[in-house]
KOLNUVEX-29496 format. One record per residue (C-alpha): z, x, y. Coordinates in Angstrom, 2 decimals. Layout:
N
<pz Z px X py Y> $
...
This chain:
317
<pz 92.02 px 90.30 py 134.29> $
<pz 95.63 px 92.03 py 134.85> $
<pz 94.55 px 93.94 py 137.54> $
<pz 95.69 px 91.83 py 140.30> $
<pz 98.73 px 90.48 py 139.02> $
<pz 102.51 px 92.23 py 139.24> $
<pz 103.49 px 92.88 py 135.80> $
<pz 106.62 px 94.75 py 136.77> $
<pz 110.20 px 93.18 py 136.22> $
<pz 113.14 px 94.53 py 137.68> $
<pz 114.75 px 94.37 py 133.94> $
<pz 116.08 px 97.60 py 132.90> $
<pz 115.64 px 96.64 py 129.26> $
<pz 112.52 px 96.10 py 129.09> $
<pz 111.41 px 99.83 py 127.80> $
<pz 107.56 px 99.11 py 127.27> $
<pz 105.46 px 96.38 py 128.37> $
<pz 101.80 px 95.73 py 128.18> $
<pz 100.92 px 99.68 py 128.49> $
<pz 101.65 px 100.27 py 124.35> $
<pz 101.00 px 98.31 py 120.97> $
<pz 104.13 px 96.28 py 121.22> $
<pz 106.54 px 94.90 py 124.11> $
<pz 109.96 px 96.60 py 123.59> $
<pz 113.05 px 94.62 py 124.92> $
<pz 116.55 px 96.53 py 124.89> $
<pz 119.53 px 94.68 py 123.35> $
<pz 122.06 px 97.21 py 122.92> $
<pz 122.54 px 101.34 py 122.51> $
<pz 121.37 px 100.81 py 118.90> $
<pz 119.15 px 97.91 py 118.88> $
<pz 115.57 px 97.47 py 120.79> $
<pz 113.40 px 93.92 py 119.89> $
<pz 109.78 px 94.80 py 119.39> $
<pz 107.37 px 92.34 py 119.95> $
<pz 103.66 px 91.77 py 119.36> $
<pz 101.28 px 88.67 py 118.51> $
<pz 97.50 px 89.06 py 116.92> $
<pz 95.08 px 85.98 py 115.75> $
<pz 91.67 px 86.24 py 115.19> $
<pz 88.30 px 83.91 py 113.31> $
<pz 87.82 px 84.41 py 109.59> $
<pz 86.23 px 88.04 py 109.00> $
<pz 85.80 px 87.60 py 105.30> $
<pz 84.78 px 84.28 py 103.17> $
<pz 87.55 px 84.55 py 100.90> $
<pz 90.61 px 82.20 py 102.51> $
<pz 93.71 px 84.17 py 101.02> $
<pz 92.43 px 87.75 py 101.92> $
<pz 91.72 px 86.18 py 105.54> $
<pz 95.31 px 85.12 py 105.85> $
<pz 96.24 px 88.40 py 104.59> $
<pz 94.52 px 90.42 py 106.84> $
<pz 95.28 px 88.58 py 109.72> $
<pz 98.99 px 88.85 py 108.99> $
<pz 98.11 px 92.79 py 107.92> $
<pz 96.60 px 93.46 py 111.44> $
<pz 99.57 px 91.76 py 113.35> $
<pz 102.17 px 93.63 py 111.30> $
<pz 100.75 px 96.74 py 112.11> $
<pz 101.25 px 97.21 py 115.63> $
<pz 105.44 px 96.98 py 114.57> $
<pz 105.04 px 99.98 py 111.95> $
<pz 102.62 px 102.02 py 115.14> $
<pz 106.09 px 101.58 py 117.26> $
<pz 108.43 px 102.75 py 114.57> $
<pz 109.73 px 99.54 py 114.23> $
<pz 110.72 px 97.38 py 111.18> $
<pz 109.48 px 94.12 py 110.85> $
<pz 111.66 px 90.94 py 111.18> $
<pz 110.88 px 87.60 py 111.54> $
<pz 107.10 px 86.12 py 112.01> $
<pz 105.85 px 82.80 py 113.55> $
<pz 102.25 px 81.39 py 111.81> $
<pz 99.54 px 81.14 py 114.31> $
<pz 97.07 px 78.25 py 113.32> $
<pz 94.23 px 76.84 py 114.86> $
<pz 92.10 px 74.52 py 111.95> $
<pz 89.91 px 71.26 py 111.56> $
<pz 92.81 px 68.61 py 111.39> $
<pz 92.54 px 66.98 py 108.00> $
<pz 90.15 px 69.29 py 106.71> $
<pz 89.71 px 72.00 py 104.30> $
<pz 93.54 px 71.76 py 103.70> $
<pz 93.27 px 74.05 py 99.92> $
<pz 91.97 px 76.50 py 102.28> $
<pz 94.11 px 76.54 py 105.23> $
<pz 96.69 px 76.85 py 102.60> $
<pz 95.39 px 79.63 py 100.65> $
<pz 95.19 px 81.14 py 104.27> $
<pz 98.59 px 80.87 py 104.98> $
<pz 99.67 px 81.87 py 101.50> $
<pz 98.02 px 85.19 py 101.98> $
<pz 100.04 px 85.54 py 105.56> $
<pz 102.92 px 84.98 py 103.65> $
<pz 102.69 px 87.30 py 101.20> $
<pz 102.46 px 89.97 py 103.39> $
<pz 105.36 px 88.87 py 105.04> $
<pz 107.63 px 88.98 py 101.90> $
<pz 105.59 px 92.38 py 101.20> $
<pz 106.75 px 93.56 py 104.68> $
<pz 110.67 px 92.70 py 104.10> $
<pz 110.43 px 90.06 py 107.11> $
<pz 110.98 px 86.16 py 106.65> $
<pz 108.67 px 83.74 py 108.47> $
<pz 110.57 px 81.62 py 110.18> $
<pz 108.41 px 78.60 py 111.80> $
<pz 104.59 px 78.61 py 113.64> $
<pz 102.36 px 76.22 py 115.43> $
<pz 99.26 px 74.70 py 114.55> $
<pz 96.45 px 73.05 py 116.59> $
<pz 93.11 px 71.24 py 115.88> $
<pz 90.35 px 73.28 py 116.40> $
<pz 86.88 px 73.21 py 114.93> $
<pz 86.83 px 76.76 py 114.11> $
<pz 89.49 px 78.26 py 112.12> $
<pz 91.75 px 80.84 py 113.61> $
<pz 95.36 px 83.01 py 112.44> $
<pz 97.38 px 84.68 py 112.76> $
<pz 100.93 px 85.62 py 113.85> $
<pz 103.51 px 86.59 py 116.08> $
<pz 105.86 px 89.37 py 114.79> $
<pz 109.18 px 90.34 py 115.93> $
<pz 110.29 px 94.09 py 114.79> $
<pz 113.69 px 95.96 py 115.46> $
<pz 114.54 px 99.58 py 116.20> $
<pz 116.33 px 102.01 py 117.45> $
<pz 115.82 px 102.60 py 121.38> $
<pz 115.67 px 105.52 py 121.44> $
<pz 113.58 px 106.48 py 118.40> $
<pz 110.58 px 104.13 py 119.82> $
<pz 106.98 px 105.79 py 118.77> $
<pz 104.84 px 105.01 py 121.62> $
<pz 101.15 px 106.27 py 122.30> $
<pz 101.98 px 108.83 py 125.04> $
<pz 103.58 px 111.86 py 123.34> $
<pz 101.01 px 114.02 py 121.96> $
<pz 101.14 px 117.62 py 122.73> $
<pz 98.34 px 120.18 py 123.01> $
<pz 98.09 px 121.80 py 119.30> $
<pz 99.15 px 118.60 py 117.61> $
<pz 97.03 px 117.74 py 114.80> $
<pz 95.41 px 114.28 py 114.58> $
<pz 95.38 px 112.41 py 111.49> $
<pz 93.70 px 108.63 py 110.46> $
<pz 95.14 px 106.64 py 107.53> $
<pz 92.63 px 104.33 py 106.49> $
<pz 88.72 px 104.54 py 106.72> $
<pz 86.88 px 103.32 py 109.20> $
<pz 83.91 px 100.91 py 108.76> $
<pz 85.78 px 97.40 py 108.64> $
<pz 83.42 px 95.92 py 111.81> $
<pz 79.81 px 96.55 py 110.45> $
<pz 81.08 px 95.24 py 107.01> $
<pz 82.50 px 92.14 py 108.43> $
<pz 79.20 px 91.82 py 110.22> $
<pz 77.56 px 92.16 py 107.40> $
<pz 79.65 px 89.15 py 105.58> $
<pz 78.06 px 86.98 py 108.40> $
<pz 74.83 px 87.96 py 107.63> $
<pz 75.13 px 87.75 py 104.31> $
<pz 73.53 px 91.44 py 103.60> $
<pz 77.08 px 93.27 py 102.38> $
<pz 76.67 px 94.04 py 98.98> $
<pz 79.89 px 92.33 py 97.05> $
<pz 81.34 px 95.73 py 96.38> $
<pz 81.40 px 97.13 py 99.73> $
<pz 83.12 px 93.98 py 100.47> $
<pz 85.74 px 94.36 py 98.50> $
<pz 86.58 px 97.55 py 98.99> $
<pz 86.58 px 96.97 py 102.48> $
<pz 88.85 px 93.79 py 101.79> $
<pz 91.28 px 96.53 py 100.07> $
<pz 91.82 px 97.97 py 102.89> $
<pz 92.69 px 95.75 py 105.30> $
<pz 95.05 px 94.07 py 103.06> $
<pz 97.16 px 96.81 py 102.72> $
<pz 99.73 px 97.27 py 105.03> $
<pz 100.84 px 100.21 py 107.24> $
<pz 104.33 px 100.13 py 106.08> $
<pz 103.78 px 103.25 py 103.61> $
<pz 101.91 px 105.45 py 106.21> $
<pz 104.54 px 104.30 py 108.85> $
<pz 107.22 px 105.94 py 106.29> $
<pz 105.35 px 108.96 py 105.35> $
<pz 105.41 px 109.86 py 109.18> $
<pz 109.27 px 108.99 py 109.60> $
<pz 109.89 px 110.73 py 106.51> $
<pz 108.64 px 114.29 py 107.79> $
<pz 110.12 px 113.58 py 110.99> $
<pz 108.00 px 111.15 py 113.18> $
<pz 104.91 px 111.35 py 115.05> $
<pz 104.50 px 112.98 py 118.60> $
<pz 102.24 px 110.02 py 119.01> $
<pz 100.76 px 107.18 py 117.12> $
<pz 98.39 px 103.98 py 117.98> $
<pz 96.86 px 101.64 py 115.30> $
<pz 93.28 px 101.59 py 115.11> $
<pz 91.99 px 97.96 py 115.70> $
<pz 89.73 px 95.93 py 117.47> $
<pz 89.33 px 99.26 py 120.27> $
<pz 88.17 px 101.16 py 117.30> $
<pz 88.61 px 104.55 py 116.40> $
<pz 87.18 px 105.83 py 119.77> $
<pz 88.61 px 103.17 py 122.09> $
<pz 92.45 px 103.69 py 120.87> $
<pz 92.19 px 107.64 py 120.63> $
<pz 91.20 px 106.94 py 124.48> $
<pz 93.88 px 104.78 py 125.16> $
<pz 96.41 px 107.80 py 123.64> $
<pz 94.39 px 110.14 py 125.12> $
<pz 94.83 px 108.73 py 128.39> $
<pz 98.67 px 107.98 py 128.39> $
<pz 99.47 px 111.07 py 126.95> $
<pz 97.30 px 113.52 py 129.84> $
<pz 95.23 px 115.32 py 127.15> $
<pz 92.23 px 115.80 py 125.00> $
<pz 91.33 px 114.60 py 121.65> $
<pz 89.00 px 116.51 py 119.68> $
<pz 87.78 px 114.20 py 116.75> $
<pz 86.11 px 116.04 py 114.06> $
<pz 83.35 px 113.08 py 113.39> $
<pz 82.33 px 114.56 py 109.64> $
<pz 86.32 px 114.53 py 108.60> $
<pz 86.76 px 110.32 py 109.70> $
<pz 87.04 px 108.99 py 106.73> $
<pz 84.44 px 105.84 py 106.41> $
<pz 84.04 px 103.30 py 104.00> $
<pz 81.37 px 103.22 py 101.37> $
<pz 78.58 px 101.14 py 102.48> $
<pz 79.22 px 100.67 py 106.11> $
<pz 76.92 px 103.72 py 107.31> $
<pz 74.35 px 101.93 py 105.69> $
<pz 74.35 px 98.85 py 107.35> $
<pz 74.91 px 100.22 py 111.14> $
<pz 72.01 px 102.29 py 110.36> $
<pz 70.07 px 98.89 py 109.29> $
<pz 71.65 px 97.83 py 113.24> $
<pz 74.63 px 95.42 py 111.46> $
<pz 77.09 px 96.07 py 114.19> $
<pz 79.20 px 93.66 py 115.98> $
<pz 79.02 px 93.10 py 119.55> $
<pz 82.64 px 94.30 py 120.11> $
<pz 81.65 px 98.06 py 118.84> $
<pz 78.95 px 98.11 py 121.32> $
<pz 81.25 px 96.95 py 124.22> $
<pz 83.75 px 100.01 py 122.89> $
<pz 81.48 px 102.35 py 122.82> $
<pz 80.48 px 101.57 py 126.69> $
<pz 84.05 px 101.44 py 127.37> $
<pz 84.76 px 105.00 py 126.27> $
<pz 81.35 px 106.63 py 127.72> $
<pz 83.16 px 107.42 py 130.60> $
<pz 85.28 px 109.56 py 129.17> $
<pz 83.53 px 110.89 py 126.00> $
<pz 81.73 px 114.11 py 125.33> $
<pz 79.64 px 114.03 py 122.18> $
<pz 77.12 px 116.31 py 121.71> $
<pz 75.02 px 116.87 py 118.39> $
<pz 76.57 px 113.92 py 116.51> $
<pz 73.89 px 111.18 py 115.70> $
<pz 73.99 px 107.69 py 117.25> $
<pz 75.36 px 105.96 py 113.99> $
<pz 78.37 px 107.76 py 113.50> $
<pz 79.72 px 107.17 py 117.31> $
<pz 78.61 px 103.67 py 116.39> $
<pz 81.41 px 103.71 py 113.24> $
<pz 83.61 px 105.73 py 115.63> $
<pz 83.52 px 103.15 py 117.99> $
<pz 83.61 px 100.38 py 115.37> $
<pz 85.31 px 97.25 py 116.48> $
<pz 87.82 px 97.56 py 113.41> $
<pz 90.48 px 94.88 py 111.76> $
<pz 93.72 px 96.29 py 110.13> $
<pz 93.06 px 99.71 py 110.25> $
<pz 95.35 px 102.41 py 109.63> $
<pz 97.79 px 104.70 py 112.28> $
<pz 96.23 px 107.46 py 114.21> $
<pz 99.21 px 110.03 py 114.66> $
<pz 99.50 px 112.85 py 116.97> $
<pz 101.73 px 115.69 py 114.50> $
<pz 103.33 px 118.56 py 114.92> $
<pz 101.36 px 120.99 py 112.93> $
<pz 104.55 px 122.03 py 111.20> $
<pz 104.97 px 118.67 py 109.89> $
<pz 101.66 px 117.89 py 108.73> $
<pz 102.09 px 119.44 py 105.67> $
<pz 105.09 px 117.74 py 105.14> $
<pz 103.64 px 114.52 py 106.13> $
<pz 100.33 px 115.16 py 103.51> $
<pz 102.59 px 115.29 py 100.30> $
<pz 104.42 px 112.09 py 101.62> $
<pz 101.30 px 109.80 py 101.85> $
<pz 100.05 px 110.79 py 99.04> $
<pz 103.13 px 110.12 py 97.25> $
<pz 103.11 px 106.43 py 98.97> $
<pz 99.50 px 106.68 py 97.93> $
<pz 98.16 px 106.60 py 101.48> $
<pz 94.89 px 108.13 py 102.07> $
<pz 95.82 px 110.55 py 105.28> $
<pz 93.14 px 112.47 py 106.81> $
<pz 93.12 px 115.05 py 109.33> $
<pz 90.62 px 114.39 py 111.88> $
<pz 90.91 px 116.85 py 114.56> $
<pz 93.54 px 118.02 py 116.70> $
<pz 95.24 px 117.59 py 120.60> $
<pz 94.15 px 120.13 py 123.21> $
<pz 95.41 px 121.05 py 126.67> $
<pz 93.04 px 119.65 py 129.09> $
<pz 92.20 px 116.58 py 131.33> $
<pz 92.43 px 113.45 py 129.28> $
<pz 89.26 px 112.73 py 127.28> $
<pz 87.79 px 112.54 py 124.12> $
<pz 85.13 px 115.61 py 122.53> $
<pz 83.61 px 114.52 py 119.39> $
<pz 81.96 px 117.60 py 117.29> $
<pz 80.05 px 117.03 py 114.57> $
């Protein structure tokens, strides 16, 4: 849809544009504006946890820039004059996470609409020049994921009313919690070479998109991506979203995968919500960066590693 439209600006503040997670607008030597916006349908039944989540997923792409988040604006699309408890359960989960973040919301904009969307848009600050952007890993980087993957299949699976409660809510656990705490494990060891968050592209689709920008190979280790409890299950029953199919066409192209069975590319390639950072480390920080998740109590895993060679992604078993 981009493709035939001039997206440069002769604006030499404007350090990233649509190419990363976040727009990243130059104020001063010190100070860089970071700027994203996410909204999306309900993906679970329960109201608060949607608002949550949906606030959750649009933090996250300030903590995969380095950034700290700021101010947010409430995205609402809703039924005028209906269902008002639940539109304001929604946004009371949105705001918590805001609080929970350190930011302040500071307005939004609501519309009717038969089908209930939110979400918001999040303004982050940072330095300039201590941006984390998607393009620096180096060949013998190791790759880790913070959170499990799985979050599309179950979400399906609330639609169809076939997820057991409990893999619900420990799929609900996840994508409530923000990246904030992985975000400051990797700062805390000294950054990231590289680091994207894992959403709607999936696991596959954003390891592409870092893959891509930064000129070299990701080898993903499929048996060390962590996945959560019942969500194997129900791809292998065929509850998958249409959006994992259309990211596991989009990465075909580029993806060499042999001896790993069709359901886990189909989790690799799940269309996920809120999902954690995928960082590109220096092996001599990963360590380092190990002992301070699990002191935030984040669940890091290392998933493979970055190799020298034409951008593309090899899956191994």
């Amino acid at each position: 849809m981009l493709a035939g439209m001039d997206l440069h600006f002769d604006d030499p503040n404007l350090l990233l544009g649509v190419t990363d997670d976040a727009g990243v607008y130059r104020l001063d030597a010190t100070t860089a504006l970071v700027q994203t916006v996410d909204f999306f349908t309900p993906i679970v039944d329960d109201p608060y946890f949607f608002g949550r989540i949906a606030a959750v997923n649009a933090l996250s792409d300030v903590y995969a820039m380095g950034a700290r988040p700021l101010t947010a604006l409430n995205l609402v699309a809703f039924p005028q004059g209906q269902y008002l408890d639940m539109l304001q359960a929604i946004l009371q989960g949105g705001l918590d996470a805001i609080r929970e973040a350190g930011a302040v919301l500071v307005g939004g904009h609501t519309i009717d609409d038969a089908e209930p969307k939110y979400g918001m848009a999040v303004t982050g600050l940072a330095h300039p020049d201590r941006i984390w952007t998607k393009a620096g890993a180096r060949p013998g980087d190791d790759l880790y994921l913070t959170k499990p993957v799985g979050t599309g299949v179950i979400s399906r699976g609330i639609k169809d009313a076939v997820a057991p409660e409990a893999v619900i809510a420990e799929a609900t656990r996840s994508m409530a919690r923000l990246n904030r705490d992985a975000a400051e494990a990797a700062r805390a060891c000294g950054g990231p070479d590289a680091v994207t968050d894992v959403t709607g592209f999936g696991l596959l689709g954003h390891a592409w998109e870092m893959a891509r920008e930064s000129g070299v190979a990701l080898h993903i280790e499929a048996a060390a991506v962590p996945v959560l409890p019942g969500a194997r299950e129900l791809a292998a029953a065929g509850v998958v979203p249409g959006g994992s199919h259309a990211n596991r066409a989009f990465v075909e192209p580029h993806l060499r995968a042999e001896g790993v069975d069709p359901v886990t590319l189909t989790l690799l390639a799940d269309a996920v919500t809120a999902g954690g950072l995928l960082l590109a480390l220096d092996p001599g920080r990963s360590l380092a960066f190990e002992a301070e998740s699990r002191a935030r109590g984040v669940d890091a895993r290392r998933i493979g590693r970055v190799e020298a060679a034409a951008a593309m992604l090899v899956v191994s078993p």
